[in-house]
C-alpha positions as CSV (number, residue, x, y, z in Angstrom):
1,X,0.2,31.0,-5.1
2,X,1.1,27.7,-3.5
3,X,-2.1,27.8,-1.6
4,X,-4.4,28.3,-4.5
5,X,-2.8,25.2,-6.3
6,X,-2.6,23.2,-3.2
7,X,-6.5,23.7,-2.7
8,X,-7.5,23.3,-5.9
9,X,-6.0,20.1,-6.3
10,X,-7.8,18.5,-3.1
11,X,-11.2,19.3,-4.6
12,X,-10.3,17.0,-7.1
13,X,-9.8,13.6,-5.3
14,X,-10.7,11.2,-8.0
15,X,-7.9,12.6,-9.8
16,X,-5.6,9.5,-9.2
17,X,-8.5,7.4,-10.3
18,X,-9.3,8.8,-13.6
19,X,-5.8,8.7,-14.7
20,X,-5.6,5.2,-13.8
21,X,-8.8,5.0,-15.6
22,X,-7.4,6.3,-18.5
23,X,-4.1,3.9,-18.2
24,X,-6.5,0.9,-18.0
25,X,-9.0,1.4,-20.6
26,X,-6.8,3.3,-23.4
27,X,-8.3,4.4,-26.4
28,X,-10.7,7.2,-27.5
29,X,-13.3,6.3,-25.0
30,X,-10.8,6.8,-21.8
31,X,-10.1,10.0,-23.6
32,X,-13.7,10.9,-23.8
33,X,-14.5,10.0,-20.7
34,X,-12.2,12.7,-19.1
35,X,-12.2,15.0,-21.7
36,X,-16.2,15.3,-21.4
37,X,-16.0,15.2,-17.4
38,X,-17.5,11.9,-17.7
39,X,-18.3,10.8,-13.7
40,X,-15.9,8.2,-13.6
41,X,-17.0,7.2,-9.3
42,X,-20.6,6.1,-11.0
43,X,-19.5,3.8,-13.3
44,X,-18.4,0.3,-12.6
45,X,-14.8,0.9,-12.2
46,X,-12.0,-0.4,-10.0
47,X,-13.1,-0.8,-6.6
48,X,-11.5,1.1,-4.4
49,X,-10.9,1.3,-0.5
50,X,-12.3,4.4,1.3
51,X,-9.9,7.1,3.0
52,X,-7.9,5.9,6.1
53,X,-10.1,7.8,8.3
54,X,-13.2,6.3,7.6
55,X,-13.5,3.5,10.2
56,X,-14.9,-0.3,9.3
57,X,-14.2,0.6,5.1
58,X,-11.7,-1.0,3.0
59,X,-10.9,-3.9,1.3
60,X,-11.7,-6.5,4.1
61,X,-15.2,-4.5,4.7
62,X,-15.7,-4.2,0.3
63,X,-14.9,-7.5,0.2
64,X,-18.5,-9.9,0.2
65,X,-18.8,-11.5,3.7
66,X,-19.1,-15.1,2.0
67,X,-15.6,-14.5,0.1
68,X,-12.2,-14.6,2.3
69,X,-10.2,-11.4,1.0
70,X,-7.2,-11.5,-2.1
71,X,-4.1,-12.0,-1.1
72,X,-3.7,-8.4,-3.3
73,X,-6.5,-7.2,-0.7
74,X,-5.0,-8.2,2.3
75,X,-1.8,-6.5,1.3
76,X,-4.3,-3.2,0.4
77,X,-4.9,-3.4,4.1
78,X,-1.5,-3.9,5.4
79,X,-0.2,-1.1,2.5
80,X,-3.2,1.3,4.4
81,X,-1.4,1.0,7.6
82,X,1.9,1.3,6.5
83,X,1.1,4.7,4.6
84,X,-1.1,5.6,7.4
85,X,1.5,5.8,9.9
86,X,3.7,7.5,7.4
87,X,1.2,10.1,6.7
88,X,0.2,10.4,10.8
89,X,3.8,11.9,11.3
90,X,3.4,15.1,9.4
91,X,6.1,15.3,7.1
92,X,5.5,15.5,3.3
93,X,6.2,12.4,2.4
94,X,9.2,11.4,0.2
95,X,10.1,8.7,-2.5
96,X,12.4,7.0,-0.2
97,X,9.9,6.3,2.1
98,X,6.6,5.5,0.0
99,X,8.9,2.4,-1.2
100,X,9.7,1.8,2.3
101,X,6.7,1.7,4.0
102,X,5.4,-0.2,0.5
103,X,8.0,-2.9,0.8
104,X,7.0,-3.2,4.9
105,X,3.8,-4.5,3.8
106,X,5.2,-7.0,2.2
107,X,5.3,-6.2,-1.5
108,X,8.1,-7.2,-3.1
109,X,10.7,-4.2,-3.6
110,X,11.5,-5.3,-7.0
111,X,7.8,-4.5,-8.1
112,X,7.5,-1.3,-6.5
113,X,7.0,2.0,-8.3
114,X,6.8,5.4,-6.6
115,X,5.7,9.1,-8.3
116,X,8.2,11.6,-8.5
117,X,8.3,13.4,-5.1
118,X,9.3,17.1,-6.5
119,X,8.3,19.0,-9.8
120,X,11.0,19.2,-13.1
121,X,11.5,22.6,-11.7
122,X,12.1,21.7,-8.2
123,X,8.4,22.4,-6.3
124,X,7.4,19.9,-3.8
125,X,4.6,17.5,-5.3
126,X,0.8,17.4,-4.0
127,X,1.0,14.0,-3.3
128,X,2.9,10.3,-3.8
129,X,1.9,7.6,-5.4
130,X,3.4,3.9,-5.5
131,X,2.0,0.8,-6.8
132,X,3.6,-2.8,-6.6
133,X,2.0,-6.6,-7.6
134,X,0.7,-8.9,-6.0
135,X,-0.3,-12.2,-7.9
136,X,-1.1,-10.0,-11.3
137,X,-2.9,-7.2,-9.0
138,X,-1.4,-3.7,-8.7
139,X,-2.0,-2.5,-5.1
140,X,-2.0,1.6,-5.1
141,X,-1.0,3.7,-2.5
142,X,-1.3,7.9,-2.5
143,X,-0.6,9.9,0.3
144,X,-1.4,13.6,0.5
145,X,-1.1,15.2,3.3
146,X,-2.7,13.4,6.1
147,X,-5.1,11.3,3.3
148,X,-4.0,8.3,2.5
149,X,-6.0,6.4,-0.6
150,X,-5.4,2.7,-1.9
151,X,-7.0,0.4,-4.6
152,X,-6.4,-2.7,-5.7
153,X,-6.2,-2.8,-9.9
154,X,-5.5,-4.6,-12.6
155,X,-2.2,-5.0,-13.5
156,X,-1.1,-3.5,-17.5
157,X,-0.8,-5.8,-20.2
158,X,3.1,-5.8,-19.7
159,X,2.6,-6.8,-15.9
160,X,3.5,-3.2,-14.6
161,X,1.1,-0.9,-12.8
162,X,1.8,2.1,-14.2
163,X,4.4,4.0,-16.3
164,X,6.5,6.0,-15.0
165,X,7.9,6.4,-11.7
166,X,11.2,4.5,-10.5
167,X,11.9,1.7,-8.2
């Protein structure tokens, strides 16, 4: 049974990105947009950073080669390799250290958020996610598994990332 979920879930990585979707642009037309199974990767949405393992990608390679790189995208780099090196280990990773490895790139630990690492009724989650800011940017982080995804947002109206999650 565990299975089942676990692979559904990974045939739906943009998952993370249409919630966030729907936390950004509010309203009846976020809702439409997933409700209809609206393709949210075509439209001109946040850009994000590819997967870990995909070599010369990310915010430094997204970023136009006549522009030198946010300070929010250079900690979307350093946040890569800190969850990277968490998720290379093996172990499902934990709320404990998401933050840490958040707060090792240098975000401050005050802004950090992390997901809930288990289920209401005690089931290990799929994946973590934390987001902190960085000069009004919310840098993302999910790790699932060995996968390790991060984007660069912008922040919600009351400064936060996202709601939920604790510090």
């Amino acid at each position: 049974m565990r299975m089942a979920h676990r692979s559904a879930s990974r045939r739906r990585p943009w998952l993370l990105i249409t919630v966030l979707a729907v936390l950004m642009l509010g309203g009846a037309g976020a809702a439409a947009l997933v409700l209809s199974g609206g393709d949210f990767r075509s439209s001109a949405a946040p850009r994000l950073t590819a997967p870990a393992s995909a070599p010369g990608t990310g915010a430094a390679a997204a970023a136009p080669s006549d522009s030198a790189p946010t300070a929010a995208e250079q900690a979307a780099e350093r946040v890569r390799t800190e969850l990277s090196a968490l998720a290379a280990d093996g172990a499902a990773p934990d709320r404990e250290r998401v933050a840490a490895a958040m707060t090792a790139a240098g975000l401050a630990p005050e802004t950090v958020r992390v997901s809930q690492d288990v289920t209401p009724t005690g089931l290990e989650v799929d994946s973590v996610v934390a987001a902190g800011t960085v000069e009004g940017s919310c840098v993302f982080g999910e790790v699932r598994g060995e996968a390790v995804s991060v984007a660069v947002l912008p922040a919600l109206s009351d400064g936060s990332c996202f709601v939920g999650g604790e510090g």
